[in-house]
C-alpha positions as CSV (number, residue, x, y, z in Angstrom):
1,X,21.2,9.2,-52.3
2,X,20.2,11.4,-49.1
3,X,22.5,13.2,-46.4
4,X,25.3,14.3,-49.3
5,X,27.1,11.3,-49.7
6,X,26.5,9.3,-53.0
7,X,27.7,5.5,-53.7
8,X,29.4,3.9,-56.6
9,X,29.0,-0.2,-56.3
10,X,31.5,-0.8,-58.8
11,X,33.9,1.5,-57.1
12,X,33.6,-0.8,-54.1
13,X,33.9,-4.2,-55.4
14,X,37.0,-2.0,-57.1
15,X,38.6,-1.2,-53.5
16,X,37.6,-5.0,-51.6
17,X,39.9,-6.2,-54.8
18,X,42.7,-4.0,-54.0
19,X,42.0,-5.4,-50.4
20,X,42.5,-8.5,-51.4
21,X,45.5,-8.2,-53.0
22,X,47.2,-6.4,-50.6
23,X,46.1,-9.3,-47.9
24,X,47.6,-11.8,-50.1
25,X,51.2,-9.6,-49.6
26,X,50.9,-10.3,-45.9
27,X,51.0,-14.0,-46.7
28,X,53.8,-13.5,-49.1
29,X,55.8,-11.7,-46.5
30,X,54.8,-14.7,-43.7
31,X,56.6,-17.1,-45.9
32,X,59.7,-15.3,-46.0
33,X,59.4,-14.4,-42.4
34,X,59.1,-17.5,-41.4
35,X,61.2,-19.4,-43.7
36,X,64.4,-16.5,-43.8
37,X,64.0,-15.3,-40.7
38,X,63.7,-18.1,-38.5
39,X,65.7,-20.3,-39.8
40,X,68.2,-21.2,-37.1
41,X,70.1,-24.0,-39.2
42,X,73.7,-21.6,-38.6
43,X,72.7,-22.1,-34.8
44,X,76.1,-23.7,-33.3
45,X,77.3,-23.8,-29.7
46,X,75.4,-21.6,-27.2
47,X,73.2,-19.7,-30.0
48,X,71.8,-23.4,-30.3
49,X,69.9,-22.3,-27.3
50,X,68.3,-19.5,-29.1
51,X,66.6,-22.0,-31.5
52,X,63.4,-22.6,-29.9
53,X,63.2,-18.4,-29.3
54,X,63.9,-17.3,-33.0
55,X,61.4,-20.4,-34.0
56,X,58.9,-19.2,-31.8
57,X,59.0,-15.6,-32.6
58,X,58.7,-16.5,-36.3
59,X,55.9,-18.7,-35.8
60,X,54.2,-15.8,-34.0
61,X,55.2,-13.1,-36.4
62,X,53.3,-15.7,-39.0
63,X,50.4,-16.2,-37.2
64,X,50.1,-12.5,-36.7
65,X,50.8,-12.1,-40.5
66,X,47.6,-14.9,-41.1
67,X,45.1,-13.1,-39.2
68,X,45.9,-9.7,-40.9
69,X,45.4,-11.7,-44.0
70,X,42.0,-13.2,-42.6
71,X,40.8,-9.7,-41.6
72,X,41.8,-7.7,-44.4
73,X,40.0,-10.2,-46.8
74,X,37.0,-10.1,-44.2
75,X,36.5,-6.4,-45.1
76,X,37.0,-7.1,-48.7
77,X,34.1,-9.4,-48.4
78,X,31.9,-6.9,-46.6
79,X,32.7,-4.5,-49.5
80,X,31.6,-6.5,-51.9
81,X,28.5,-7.2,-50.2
82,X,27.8,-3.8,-49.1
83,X,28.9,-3.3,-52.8
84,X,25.7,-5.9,-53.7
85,X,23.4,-4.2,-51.6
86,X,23.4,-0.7,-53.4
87,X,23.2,-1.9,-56.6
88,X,20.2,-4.1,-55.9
89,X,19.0,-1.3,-54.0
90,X,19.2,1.1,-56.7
91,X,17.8,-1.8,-59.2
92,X,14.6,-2.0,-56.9
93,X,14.0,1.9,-56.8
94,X,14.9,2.5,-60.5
95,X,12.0,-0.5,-61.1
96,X,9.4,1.4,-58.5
97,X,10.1,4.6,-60.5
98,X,9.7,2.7,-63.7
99,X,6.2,1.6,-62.7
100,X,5.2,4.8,-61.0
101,X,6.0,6.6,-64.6
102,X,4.1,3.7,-66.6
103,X,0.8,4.3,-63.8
104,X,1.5,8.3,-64.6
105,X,1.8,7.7,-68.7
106,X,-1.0,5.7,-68.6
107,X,-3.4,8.1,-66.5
108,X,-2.0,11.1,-69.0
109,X,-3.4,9.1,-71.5
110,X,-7.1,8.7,-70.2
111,X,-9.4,10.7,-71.7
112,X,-11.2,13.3,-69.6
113,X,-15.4,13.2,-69.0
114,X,-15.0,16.7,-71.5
115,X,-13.7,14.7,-73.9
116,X,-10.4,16.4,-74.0
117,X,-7.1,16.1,-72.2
């Protein structure tokens, strides 16, 4: 391609799957988050009045882990679609050179009005 830079489709749809993975770790950690660290169960006496804090941090803490998740796989998507896009594009301009070559064999291949080539 132009302007120095050249793309590789299957190297993006190799980098939105390592996306994905790694968004699937932020779920992983909201589960322990959520279900280690705010578990208030050893709450007694006046820490009982911490309960609703520590639950409401963690519940936070998990919805903060979610929409990491949600983003993260968003740009995994538009890497795989981006990903698309060049390799169709490249398809459509190998197909145009393909038919400018067969237009150029052909006319090699007409004979002059001399009668030679």
């Amino acid at each position: 391609m132009g302007d120095g830079f050249k793309v590789e489709p299957a190297e993006l749809h190799g980098y939105g799957e390592l996306l994905t993975r790694n968004a699937q770790h932020f779920l992983t950690i909201k589960d322990h988050a959520v279900s280690k660290g705010g578990d208030t169960s050893g709450f007694t006496g006046i820490l009982s009045l911490l309960q609703p804090i520590v639950t409401g941090v963690a519940n936070l803490y998990g919805e903060t882990l979610d929409f990491a998740n949600q983003m993260m796989t968003k740009e995994a998507e538009g890497l795989a679609k981006a990903a698309d896009l060049y390799a169709k594009g490249e398809e459509a301009a190998l197909s145009v050179l393909d038919q400018v070559l067969a237009k150029l064999a052909d006319a090699a291949q007409v004979p002059t009005l001399g009668g030679g080539r």
